[in-house]
C-alpha positions, -999 to +999 in steps of 0.1 A: -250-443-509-219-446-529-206-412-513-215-425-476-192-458-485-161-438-493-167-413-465-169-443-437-142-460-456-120-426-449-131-425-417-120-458-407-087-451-427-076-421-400-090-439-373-065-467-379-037-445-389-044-423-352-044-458-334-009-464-355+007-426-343-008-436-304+011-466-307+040-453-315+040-428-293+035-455-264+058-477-276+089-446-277+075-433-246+107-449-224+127-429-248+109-399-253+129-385-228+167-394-236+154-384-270+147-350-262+178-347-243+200-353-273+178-334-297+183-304-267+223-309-270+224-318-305+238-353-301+217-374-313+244-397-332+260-402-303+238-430-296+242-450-328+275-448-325+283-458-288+263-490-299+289-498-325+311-522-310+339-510-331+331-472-319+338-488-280+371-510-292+386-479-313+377-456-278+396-480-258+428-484-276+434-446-274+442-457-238+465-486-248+484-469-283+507-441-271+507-411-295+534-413-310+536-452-313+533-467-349+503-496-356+500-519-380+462-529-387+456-564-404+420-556-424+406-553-456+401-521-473+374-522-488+358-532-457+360-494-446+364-502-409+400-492-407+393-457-418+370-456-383+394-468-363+420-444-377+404-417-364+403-422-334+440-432-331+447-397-354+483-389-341+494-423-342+514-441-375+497-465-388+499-495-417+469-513-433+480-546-447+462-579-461+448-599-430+468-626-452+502-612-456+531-635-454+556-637-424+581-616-443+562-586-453+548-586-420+583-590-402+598-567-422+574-541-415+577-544-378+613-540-381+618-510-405+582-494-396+592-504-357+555-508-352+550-516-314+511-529-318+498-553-342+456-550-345+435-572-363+402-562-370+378-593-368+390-615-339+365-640-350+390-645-376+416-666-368+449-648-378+467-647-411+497-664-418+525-635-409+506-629-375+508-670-367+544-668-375+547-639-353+526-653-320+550-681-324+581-660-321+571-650-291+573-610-302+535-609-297+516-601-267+477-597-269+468-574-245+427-583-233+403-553-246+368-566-251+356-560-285+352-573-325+390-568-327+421-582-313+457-561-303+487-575-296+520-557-280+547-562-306+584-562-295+597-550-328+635-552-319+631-596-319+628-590-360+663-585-370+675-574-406+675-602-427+653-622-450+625-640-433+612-672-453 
């Protein structure tokens, strides 16, 4: 009797994991085929990564940065995100400062750098205090990309030599 227990038991055990496997299948079964597609081309990371907002933002300023402008990104390090960005803009100069860098550092790092863009990682964020001081000098245009980040045109020529504070 005790041997007819554990073989129902097992029984019942692979009859709910084969109603688990058909549900899955089911459930990818829209997929199935976009799936096999990128397993047939072998891009299957493609996907993840075109669902990144960042990925689309970073795709879009290649259209906006020339190649051989210079950039300045306002981000943390160790939040890694500027390192994803960077590839994409690859031939392009770029700075990473402090979201909260004073006016000066920042002015003097358009100047000497002659960064022409300014991008700021989290535009939920409302900018630091050398960015303020800059949309208020008027040498900051945002240019409209949708996406997590903002990017602003920078007429690097309005910051003259000279000490900032």
């Amino acid at each position: 009797m005790l041997s007819n227990w554990k073989s129902l038991l097992t029984r019942i055990l692979i009859a709910i994991w084969g109603l688990q496997v058909l549900w899955l299948f089911w459930h990818l079964a829209s997929e199935a085929g976009d799936i096999a597609r990128r397993l047939g081309r072998g891009d299957v990371g493609a996907a993840i990564r075109r669902e990144d907002p960042l990925y689309s933002w970073s795709e879009a300023l290649t259209t906006v940065i020339p190649p051989n402008a210079t950039y300045i990104f306002l981000d943390n390090y160790e939040a890694g995100k500027e390192i994803e960005v960077r590839y994409f803009l690859a031939p392009r100069r770029h700075l990473l400062m402090a979201p909260e860098i004073p006016a000066p550092f920042l002015f003097y790092a358009f100047h000497q750098e002659q960064a022409l863009f300014l991008l700021q990682r989290n535009r939920t964020n409302p900018p630091g205090p050398g960015a303020r001081a800059a949309l208020r000098s008027g040498a900051l245009e945002p240019v409209d990309i949708p996406g997590p980040g903002r990017i602003y045109r920078v007429d690097h020529t309005r910051f003259r030599w000279g000490f900032y504070d």
